[in-house]
Backbone as CSV, one residue per row, in Angstrom:
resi,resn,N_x,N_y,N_z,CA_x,CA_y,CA_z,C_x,C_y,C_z
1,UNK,103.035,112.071,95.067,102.587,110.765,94.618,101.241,110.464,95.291
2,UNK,100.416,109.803,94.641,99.036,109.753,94.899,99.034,108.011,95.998
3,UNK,98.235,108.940,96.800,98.151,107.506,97.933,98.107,106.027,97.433
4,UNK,97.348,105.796,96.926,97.622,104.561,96.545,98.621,104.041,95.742
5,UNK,99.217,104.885,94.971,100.435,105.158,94.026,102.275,104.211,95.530
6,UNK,101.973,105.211,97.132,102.484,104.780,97.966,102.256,103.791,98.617
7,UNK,101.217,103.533,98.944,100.255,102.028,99.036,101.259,100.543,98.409
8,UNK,100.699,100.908,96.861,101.563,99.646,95.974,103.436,99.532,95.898
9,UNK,103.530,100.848,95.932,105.355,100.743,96.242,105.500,100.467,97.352
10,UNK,104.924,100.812,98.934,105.083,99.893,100.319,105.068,98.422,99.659
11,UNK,104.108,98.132,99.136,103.300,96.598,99.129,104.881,95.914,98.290
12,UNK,105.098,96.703,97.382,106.069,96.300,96.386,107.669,95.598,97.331
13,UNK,107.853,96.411,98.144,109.192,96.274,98.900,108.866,95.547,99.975
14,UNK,107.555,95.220,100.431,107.401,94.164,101.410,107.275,92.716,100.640
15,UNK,106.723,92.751,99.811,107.108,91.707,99.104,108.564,91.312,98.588
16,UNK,109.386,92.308,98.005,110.586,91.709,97.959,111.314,91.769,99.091
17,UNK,111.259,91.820,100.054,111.975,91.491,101.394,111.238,89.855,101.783
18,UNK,110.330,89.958,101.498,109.435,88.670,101.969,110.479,87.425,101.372
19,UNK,110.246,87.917,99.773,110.463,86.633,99.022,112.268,86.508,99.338
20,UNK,112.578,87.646,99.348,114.065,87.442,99.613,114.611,86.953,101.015
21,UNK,113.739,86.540,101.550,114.298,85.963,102.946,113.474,84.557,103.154
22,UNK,112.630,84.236,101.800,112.758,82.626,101.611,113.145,82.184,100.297
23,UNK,114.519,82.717,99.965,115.498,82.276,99.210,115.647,82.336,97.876
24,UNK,114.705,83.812,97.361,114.101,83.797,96.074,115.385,84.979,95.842
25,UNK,115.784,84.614,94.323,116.525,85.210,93.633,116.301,86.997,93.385
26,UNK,116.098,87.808,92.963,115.420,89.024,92.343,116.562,89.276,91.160
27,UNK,115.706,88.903,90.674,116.534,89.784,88.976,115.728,90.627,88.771
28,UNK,114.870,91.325,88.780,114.404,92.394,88.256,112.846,93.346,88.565
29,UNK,113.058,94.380,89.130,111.481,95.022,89.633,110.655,95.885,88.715
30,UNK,109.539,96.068,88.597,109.177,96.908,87.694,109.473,96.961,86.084
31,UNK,109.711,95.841,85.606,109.978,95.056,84.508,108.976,95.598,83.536
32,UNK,109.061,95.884,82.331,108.310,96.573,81.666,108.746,96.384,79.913
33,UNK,107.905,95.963,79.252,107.421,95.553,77.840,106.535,96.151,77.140
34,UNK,106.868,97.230,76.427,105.623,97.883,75.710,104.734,98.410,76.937
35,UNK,103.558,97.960,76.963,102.684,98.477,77.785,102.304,97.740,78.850
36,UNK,103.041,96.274,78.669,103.127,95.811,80.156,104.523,96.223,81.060
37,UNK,103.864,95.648,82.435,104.974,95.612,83.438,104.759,94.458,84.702
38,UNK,105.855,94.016,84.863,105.756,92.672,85.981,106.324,93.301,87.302
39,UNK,105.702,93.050,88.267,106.009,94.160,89.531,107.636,93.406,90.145
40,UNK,107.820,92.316,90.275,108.611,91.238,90.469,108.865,90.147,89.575
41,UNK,110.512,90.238,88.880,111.110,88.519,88.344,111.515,88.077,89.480
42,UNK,111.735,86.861,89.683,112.567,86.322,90.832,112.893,85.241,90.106
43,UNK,113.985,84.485,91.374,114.139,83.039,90.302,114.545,82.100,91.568
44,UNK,114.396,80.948,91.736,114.143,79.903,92.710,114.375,78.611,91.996
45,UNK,115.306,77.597,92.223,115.738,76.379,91.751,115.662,76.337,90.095
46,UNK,116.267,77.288,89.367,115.976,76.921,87.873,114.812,77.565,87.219
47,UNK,113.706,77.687,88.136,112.635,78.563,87.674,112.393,79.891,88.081
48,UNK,111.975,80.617,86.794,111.874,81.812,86.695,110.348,82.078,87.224
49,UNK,109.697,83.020,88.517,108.817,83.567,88.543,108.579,84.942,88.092
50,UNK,107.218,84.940,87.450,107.035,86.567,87.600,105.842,86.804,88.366
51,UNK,106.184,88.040,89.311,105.198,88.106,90.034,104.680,89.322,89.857
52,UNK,102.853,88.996,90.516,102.263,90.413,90.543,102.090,90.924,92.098
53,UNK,102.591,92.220,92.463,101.950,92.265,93.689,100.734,93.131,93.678
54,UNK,99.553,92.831,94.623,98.368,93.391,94.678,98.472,94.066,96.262
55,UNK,98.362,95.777,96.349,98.383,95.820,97.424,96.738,96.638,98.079
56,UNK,96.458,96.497,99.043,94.799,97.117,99.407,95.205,97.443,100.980
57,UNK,94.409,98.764,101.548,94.389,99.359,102.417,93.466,98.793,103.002
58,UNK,92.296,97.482,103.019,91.339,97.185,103.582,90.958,95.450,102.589
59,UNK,89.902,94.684,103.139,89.409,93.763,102.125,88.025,93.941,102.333
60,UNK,87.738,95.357,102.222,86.605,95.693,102.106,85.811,95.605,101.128
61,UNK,86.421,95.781,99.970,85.716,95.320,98.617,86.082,93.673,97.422
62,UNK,86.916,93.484,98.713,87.319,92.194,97.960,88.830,91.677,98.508
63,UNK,89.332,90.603,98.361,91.289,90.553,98.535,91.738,90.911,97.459
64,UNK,92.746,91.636,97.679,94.010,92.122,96.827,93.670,91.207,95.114
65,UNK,94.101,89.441,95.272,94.386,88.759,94.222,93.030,88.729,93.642
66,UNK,91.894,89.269,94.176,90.781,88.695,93.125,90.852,90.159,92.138
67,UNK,91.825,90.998,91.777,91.967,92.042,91.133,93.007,91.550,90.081
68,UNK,93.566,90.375,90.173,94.386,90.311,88.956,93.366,89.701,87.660
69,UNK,92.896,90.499,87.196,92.029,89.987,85.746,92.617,89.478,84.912
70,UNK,91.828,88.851,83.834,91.975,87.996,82.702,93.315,89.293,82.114
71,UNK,93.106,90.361,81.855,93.308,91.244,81.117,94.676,91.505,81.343
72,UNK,94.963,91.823,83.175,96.052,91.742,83.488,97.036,90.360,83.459
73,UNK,96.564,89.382,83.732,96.927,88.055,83.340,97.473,87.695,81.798
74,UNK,97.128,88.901,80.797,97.505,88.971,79.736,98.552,89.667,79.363
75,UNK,98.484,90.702,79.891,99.673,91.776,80.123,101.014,90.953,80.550
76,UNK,100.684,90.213,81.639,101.919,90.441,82.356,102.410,88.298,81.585
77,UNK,101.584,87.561,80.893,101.893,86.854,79.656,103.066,87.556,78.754
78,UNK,102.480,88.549,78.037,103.569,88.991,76.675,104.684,89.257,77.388
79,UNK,104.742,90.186,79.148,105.946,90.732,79.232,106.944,89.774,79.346
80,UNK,106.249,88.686,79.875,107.014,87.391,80.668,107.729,87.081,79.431
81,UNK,107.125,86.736,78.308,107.484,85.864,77.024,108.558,86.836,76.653
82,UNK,108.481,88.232,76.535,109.483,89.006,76.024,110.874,88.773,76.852
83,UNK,110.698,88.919,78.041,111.502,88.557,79.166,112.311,87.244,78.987
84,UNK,112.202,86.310,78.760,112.062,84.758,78.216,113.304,85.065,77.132
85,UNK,112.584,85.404,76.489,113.197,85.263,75.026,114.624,86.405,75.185
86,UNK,114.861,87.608,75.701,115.807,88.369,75.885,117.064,87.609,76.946
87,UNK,116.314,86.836,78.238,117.126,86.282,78.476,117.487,84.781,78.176
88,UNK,116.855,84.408,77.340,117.137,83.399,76.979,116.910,82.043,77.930
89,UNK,116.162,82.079,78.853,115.532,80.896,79.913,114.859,80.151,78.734
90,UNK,115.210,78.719,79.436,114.955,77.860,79.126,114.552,76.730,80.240
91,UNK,114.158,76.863,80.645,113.814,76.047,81.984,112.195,76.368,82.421
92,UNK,111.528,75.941,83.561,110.227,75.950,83.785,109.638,77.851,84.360
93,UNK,108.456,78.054,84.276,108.043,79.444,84.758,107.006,79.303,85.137
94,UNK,106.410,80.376,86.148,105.469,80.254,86.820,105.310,81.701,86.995
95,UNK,103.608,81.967,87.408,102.879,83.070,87.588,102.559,82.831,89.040
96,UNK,102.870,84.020,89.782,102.649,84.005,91.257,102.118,85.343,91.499
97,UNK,101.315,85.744,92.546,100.765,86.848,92.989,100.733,87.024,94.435
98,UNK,101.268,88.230,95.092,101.315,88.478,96.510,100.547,89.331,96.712
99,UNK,99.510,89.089,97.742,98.575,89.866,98.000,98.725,90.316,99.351
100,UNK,98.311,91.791,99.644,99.358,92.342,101.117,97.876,93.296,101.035
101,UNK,97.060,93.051,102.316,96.290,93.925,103.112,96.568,94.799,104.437
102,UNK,96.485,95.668,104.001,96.884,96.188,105.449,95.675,96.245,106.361
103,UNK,95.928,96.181,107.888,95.070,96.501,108.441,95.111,97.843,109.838
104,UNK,95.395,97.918,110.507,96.089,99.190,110.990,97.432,98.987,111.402
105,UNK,97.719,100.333,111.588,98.958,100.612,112.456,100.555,100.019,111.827
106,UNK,100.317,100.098,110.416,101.132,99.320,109.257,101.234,97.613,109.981
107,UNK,100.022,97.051,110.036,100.557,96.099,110.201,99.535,95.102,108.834
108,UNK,99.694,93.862,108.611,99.724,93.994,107.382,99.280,92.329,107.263
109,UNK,98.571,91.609,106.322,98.497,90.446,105.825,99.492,90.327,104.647
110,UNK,100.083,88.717,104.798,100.704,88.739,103.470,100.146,87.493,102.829
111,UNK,99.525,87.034,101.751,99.044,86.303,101.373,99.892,85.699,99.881
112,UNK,100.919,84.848,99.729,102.075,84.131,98.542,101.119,83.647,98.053
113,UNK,100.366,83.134,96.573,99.923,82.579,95.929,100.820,81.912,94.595
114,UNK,101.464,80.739,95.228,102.433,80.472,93.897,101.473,79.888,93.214
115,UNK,101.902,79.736,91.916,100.931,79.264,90.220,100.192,79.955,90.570
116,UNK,99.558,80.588,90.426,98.545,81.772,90.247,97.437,81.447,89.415
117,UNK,98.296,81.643,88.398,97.479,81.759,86.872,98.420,81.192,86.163
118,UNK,97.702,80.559,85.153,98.315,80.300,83.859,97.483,81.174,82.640
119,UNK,98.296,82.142,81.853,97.440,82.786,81.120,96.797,82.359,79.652
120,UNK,95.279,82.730,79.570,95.003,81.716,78.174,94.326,82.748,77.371
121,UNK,93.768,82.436,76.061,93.870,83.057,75.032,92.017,83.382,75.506
């Protein structure tokens, strides 16, 4: 597996340990719709999040979240809606993004960005 390939699956499981030890549900990882995929569902008082995690070995070229684009913000829209509609939620949703820098010695920034984005046309 290609380094950064291990990078985003670390980033992936530090985030769901994160969110799961401030009381967030996990229904589902690596969630996937056609050609999207949501790295994290979770669910918290009635509402359904989907989350993206962004993970970076440095913020040398930028933080983690300024990489979620319009484009990806679109992607991970349809999967949500597909998601929605299969399970049948009816209640409020939200777009969240965890951004996780490492800096040495695995030690690590974690940066929660709830509402994120709202995705638009």
């Amino acid at each position: 597996m290609a380094r950064h390939n291990e990078l985003g699956k670390e980033g992936e499981g530090i985030a769901k340990t994160y969110l799961q030890k401030q009381g967030f549900e996990i229904l589902d990882e690596n969630w996937t719709s056609g050609k999207s995929e949501i790295d994290l569902i979770v669910r918290k008082d009635r509402v359904i999040i989907f989350v993206e995690v962004k993970t970076r070995s440095s913020a040398a070229f930028g933080e983690p979240e300024d990489f979620v684009e319009k484009h990806k913000q679109k992607q991970m829209e349809l999967a949500a809606t597909a998601y929605i509609a299969i399970m049948n939620h009816r209640h409020d949703i939200r777009f969240d993004i965890i951004a996780i820098t490492f800096t040495t010695n695995k030690e690590y920034k974690l940066n929660h960005i709830e509402d994120a984005f709202w995705p638009q046309d």
